[in-house]
C-alpha positions in Angstrom: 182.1 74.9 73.3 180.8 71.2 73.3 177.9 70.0 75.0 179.7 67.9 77.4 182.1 70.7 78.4 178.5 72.6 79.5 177.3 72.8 83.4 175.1 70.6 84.2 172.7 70.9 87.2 173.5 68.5 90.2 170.1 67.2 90.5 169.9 66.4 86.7 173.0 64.4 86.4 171.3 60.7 87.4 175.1 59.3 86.4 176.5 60.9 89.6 175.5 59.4 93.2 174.4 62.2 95.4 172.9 60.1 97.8 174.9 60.5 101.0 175.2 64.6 100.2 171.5 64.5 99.9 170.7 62.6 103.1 173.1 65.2 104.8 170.8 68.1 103.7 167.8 66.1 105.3 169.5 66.0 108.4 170.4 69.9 108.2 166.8 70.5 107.9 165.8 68.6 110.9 168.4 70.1 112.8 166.7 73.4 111.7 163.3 72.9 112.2 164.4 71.8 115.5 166.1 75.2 116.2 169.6 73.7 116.4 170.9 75.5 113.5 170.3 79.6 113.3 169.2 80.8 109.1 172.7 82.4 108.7 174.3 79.0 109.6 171.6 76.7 107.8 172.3 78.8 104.6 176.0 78.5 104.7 175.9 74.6 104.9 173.4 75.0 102.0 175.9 76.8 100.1 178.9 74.4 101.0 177.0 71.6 100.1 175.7 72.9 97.1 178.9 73.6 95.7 180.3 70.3 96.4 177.6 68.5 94.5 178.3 70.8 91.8 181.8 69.7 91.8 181.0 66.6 91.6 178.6 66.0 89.2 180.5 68.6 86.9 184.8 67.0 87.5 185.0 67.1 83.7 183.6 70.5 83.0 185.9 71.8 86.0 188.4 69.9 84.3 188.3 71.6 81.1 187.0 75.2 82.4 191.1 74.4 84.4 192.8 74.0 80.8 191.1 76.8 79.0 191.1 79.8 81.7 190.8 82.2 79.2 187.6 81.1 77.4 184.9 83.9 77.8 182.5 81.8 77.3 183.4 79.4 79.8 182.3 82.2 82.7 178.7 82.7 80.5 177.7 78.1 80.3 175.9 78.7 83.6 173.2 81.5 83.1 171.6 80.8 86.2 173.5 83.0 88.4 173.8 85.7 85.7 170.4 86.7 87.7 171.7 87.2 90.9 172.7 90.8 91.6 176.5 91.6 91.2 177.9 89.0 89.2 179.2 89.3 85.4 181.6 87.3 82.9 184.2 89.5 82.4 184.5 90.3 86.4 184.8 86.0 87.6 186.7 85.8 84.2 189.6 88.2 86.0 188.7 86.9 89.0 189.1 83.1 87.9 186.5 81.6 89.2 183.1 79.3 88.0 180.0 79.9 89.6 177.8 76.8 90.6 174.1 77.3 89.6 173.0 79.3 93.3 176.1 81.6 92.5 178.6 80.6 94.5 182.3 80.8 93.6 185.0 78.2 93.0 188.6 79.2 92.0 190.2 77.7 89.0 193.0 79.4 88.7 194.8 77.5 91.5 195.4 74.8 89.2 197.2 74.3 85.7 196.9 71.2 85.1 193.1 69.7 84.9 194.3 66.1 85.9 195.9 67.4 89.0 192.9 69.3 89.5 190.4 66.5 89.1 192.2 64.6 91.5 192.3 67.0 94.1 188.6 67.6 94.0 187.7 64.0 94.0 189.8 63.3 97.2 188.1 66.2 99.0 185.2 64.8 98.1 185.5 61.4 98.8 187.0 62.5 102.3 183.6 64.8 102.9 181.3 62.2 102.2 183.6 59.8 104.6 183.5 62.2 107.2 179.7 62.7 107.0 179.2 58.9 107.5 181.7 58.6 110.0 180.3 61.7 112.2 176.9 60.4 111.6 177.8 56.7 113.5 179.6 58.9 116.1 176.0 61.4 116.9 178.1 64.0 116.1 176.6 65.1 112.6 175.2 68.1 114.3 178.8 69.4 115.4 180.2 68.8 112.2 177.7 70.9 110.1 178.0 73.9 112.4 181.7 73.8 111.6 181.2 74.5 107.7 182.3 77.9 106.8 181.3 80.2 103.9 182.1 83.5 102.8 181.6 84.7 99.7 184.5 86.9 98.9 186.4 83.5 98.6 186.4 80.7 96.2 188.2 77.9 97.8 186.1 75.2 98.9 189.1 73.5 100.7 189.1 76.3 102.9 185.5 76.3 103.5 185.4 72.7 104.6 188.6 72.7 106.5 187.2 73.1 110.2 184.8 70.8 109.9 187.2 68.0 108.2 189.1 69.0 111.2 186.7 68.4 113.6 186.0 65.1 112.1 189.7 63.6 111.9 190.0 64.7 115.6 186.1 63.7 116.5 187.1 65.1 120.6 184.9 67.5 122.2 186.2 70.5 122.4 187.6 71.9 125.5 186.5 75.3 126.4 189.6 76.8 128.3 191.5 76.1 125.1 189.1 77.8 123.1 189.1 80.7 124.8 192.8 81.1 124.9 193.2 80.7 121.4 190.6 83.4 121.5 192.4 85.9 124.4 195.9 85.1 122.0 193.6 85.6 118.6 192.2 89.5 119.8 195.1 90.2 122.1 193.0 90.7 125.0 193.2 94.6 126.5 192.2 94.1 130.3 191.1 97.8 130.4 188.9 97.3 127.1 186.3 95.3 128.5 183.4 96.2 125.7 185.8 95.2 123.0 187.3 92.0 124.9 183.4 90.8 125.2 182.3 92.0 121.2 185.4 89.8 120.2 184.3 86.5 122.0 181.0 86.4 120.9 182.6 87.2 117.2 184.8 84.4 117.9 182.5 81.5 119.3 180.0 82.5 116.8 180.8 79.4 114.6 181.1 77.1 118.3 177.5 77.9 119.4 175.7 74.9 120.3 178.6 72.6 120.1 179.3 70.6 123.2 183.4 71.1 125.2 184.6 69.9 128.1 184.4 72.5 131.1 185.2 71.4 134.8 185.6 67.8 134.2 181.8 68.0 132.6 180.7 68.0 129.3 178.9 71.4 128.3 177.2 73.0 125.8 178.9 76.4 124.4 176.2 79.1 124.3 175.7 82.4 125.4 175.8 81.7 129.4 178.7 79.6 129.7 180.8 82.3 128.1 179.0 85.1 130.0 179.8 82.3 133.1 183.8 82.3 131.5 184.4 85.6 131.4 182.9 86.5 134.5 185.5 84.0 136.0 188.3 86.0 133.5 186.9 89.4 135.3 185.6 90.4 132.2 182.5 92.1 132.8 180.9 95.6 131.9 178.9 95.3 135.5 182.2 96.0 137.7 184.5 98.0 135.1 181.6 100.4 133.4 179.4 102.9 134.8 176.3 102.3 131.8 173.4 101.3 134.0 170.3 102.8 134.9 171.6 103.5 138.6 174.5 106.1 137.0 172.4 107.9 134.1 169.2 109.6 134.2 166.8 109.2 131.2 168.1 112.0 128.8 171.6 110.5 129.6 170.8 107.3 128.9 169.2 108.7 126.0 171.9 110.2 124.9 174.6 107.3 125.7 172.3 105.4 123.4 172.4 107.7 120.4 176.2 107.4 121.1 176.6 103.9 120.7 174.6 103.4 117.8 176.6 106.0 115.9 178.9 103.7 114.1 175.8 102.1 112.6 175.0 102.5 108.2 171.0 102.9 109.0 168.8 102.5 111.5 165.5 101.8 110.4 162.0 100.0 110.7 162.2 96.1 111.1 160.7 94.8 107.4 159.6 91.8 108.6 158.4 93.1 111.8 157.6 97.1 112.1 157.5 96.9 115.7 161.5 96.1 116.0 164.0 99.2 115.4 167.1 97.4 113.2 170.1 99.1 114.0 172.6 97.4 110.9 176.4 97.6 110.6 179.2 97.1 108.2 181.6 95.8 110.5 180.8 92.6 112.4 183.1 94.1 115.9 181.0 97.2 116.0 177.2 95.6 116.2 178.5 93.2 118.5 179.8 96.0 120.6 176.5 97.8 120.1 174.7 94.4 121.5 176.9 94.0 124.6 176.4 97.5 125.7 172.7 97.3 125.5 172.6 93.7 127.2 174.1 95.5 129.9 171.3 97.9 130.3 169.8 97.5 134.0 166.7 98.9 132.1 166.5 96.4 129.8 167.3 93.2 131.4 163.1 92.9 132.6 162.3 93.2 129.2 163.8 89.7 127.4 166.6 91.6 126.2 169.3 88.3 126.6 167.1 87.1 123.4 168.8 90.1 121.4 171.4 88.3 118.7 173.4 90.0 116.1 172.7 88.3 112.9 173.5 88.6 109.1 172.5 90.0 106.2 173.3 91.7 102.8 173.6 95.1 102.5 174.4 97.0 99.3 176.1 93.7 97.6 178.2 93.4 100.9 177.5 91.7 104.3 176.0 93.9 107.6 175.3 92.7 110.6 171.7 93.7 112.6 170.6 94.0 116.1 167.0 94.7 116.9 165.3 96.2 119.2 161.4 96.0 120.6 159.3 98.9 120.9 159.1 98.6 124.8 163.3 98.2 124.8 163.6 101.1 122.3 161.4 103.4 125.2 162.9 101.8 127.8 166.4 103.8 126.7 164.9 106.6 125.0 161.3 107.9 126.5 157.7 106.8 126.8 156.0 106.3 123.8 159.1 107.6 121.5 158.5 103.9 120.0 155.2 104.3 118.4 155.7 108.3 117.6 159.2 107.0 115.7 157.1 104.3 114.0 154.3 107.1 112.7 156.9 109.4 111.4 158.6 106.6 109.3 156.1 105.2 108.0 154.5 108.1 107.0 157.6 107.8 104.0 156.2 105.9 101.2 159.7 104.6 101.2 160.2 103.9 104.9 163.9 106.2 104.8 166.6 105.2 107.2 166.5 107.2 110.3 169.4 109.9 110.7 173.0 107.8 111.9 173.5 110.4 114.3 170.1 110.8 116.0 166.9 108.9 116.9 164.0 111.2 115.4 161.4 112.3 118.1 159.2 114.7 115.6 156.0 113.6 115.6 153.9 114.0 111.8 150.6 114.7 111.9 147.7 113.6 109.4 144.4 114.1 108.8 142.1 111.4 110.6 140.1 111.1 107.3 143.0 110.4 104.9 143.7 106.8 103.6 146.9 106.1 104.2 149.2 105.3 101.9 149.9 102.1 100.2 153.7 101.4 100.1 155.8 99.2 97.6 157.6 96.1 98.2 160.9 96.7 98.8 163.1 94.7 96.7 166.6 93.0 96.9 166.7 91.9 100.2 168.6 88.3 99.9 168.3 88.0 96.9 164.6 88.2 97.0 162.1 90.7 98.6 160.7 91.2 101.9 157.7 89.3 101.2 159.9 86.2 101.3 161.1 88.1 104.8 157.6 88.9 106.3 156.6 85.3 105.4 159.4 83.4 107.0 159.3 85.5 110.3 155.6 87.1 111.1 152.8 85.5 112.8 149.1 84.8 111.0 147.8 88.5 112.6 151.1 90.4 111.5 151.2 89.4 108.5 147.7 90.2 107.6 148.1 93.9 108.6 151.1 93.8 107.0 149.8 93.1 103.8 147.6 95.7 104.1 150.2 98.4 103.9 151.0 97.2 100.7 150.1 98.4 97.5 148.6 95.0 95.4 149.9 95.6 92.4 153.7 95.9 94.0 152.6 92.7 95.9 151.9 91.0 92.5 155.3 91.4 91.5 157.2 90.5 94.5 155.3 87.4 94.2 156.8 86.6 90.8 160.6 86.9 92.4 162.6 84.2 93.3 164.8 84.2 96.1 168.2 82.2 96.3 166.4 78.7 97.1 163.9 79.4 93.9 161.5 80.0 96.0 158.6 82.5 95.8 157.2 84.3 98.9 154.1 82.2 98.7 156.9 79.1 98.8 158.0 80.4 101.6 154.1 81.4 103.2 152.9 77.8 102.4 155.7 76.4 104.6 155.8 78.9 107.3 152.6 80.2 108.0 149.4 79.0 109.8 146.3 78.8 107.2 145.3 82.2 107.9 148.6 83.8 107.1 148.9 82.3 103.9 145.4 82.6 102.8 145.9 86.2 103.3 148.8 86.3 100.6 146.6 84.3 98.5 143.8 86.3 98.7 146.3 89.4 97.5 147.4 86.9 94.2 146.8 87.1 90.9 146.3 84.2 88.7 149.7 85.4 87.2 151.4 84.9 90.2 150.0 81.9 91.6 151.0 80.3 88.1 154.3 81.8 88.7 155.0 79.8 91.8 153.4 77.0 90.3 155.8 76.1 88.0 158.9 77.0 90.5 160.7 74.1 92.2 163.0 74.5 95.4 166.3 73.3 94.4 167.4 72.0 97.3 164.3 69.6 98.3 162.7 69.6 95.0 159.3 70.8 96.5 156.9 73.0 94.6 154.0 75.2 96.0 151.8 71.9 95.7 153.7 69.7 97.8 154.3 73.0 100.6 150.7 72.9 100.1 149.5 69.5 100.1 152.0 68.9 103.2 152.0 72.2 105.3 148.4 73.6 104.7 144.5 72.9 106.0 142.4 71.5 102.7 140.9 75.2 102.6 143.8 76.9 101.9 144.8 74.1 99.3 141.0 74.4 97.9 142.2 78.4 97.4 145.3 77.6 95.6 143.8 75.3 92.9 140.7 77.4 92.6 143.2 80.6 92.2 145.4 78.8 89.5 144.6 78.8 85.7 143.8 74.7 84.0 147.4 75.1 82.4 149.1 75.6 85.5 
């Protein structure tokens, strides 16, 4: 295949003006850091936006890859991918689709003819990039980025941008009554299925959350209590229709009610990130968010913050789950005094930290001996593409994450530090921009020159940042000091 029919990294084609794509990804990140944006949503923007910069810095590879389908060697140009778990020639050669250099799909075989095909593309593009300048002079940029959609058992970026081209050509606010019919006509609302009713409209105003509507002649933001407000108005609440509460169930019932609803869920196991949350994960989006309203509506609970509890994504054996956590004082609070911490000792006496049984929470207590050194665990790997160092990093405080690391072995720490997750980025990427000075000192202070090296030479691809700039930028000069004195000359 010739050289110009070979992918070529967005960032690295200086003939192709990325300019107003790139100042879009600025503003995602400030509306991140700012907590307007959840991870699972930042990441699918990410992805979107990724794959239309590949598009368009790559029309004439797409082009050709559109008149010769059946090149093998077409699906093997971008090698980058070939790293990420699940993917293979052969399987997006059947499929027909090209991967862009973070792994995300684009379908091909839509088209026949590559002129046609080129077109298309270019259009969608050139009505994106309108659409981010024109949302952008309306204040409405924020809106428009939630409304990006990505799933990655589809290739068709039309469909991916559609709502939030959508929202753009309309540029109203959205009105909430109409919204929620489309949702009541959408789930074919079951007035005597009030758990199910609820699940479904947090499922369906996932994507709306932190939009603005119009409600009652006012202009509102959509979050969790104006819908709670709406559906208490559409008698849809578990308070009047349910009997789950603390007045109607003594402890071992509640217990037991507990045990019930988490049935339906693939693992339930101790938080990686955080080993004082309980993760309770499931396959099917319907059933964790029925699993959240139920506990929500605990009477038990409701002292103990647990309106903070969200269901949120994540990758589970090469397919999407969905997670709700629970705090060790929650976890008691439906189960018994101090089962929290005597749960927590029995799993992590595993080396391998097991799931807990589906069908039961484990109340066995293991003893050990008071003068044994416990055991040092390995990193777990493959979680998002990376490992839960890149987890612990992004989520714990300074203090957590220094006991943390303690439970590790250091020579499985070593070579979690050498993997990259989706972004590029190594968990001491992800340390020097999330943690205070103390927290990522204490990852240092685990490295090996190796690894520091490592993440040296790595560069996020979205930003274009390496560990020295996180550094330089996000770090106290002694922590910087114990980066370069860590690293070898070369590096």
């Amino acid at each position: 295949m010739r050289s110009n029919h070979i992918p070529v990294h967005p960032d690295h084609n200086a003939q192709v003006d990325l300019d107003i794509f790139n100042d879009f990804l600025s503003d995602v990140e400030r509306f991140r850091k700012n907590n307007n944006v959840d991870e699972s949503t930042y990441s699918d923007i990410i992805k979107v936006i990724a794959n239309l910069k590949f598009i368009k810095a790559n029309i004439d590879y797409l082009a050709y890859a559109v008149e010769h389908q059946d090149e093998l060697e077409l699906y093997q140009e971008n090698l980058f991918y070939m790293r990420l778990q699940g993917f293979s020639a052969n399987k997006d050669k059947k499929n027909g689709v090209i991967r862009d250099f973070e792994g995300t799909s684009l379908h091909i075989t839509t088209y026949q003819d590559p002129n046609i095909a080129s077109q298309d593309w270019l259009r969608l593009i050139e009505s994106f990039e309108g659409a981010i300048n024109n949302m952008r002079s309306q204040n409405k940029l924020l809106n428009f980025a939630k409304s990006l959609e990505y799933d990655k058992d589809k290739g068709c970026i039309e469909a991916r941008v559609a709502r939030a081209l959508k929202f753009a050509a309309s540029s109203d606010t959205l009105n909430l009554d109409e919204l929620f019919n489309e949702c009541r006509r959408q789930y074919q609302f079951d007035q005597h299925a009030v758990a199910e009713n609820i699940a479904n409209t947090y499922t369906f105003f996932k994507p709306y959350m932190g939009m603005s509507c119009a409600h009652d002649n006012q202009t509102k933001t959509i979050n969790e209590e104006l819908i709670t407000e709406y559906l208490d108005l559409l008698g849809q609440t578990l308070e009047e229709t349910e009997s789950t509460t603390e007045s109607t169930h003594s402890p071992a019932t509640l217990k037991a009610a507990y045990e019930n609803q988490q049935k339906n869920a693939i693992a339930v196991v101790l938080g990686n990130s955080n080993q004082k949350m309980v993760q309770h994960w499931f396959s099917n989006e319907s059933s964790a968010e029925a699993f959240l309203t139920w506990v929500k509506a605990q009477t038990v609970l409701q002292n103990l913050q647990i309106a903070k509890a969200r269901c949120t994504e994540a990758a589970y054996q090469n397919n999407k789950a969905y997670i709700v956590r629970l705090s060790g004082p929650q976890y008691d609070a439906l189960t018994a005094p101090g089962e929290h911490a005597r749960w927590v000792a029995t799993t992590l006496a595993s080396s391998t930290t097991p799931p807990i049984s589906n069908a039961t929470v484990s109340t066995q207590t293991q003893t050990t001996k008071k003068d044994e050194t416990p055991k040092k665990r390995p990193v777990k790997q493959n979680i998002f593409f990376g490992n839960e160092l890149h987890d612990a990093a992004l989520n714990m405080k300074s203090g957590e994450m220094i006991a943390y690391l303690d439970t590790l072995d250091p020579e499985s720490i070593n070579t979690a530090l050498m993997k990259i997750n989706i972004k590029c980025e190594t968990p001491l990427h992800v340390a020097a921009r999330n943690q205070d000075s103390a927290g990522f000192r204490a990852l240092l202070d685990k490295a090996n020159t190796e690894a520091i090296d490592n993440a040296l030479m790595q560069k996020n691809h979205y930003e274009n940042y390496t560990l020295l700039h996180l550094a330089a930028w996000k770090q106290d000069s002694a922590s910087l000091q114990t980066l370069l004195e860590k690293a070898s000359p070369e590096a």
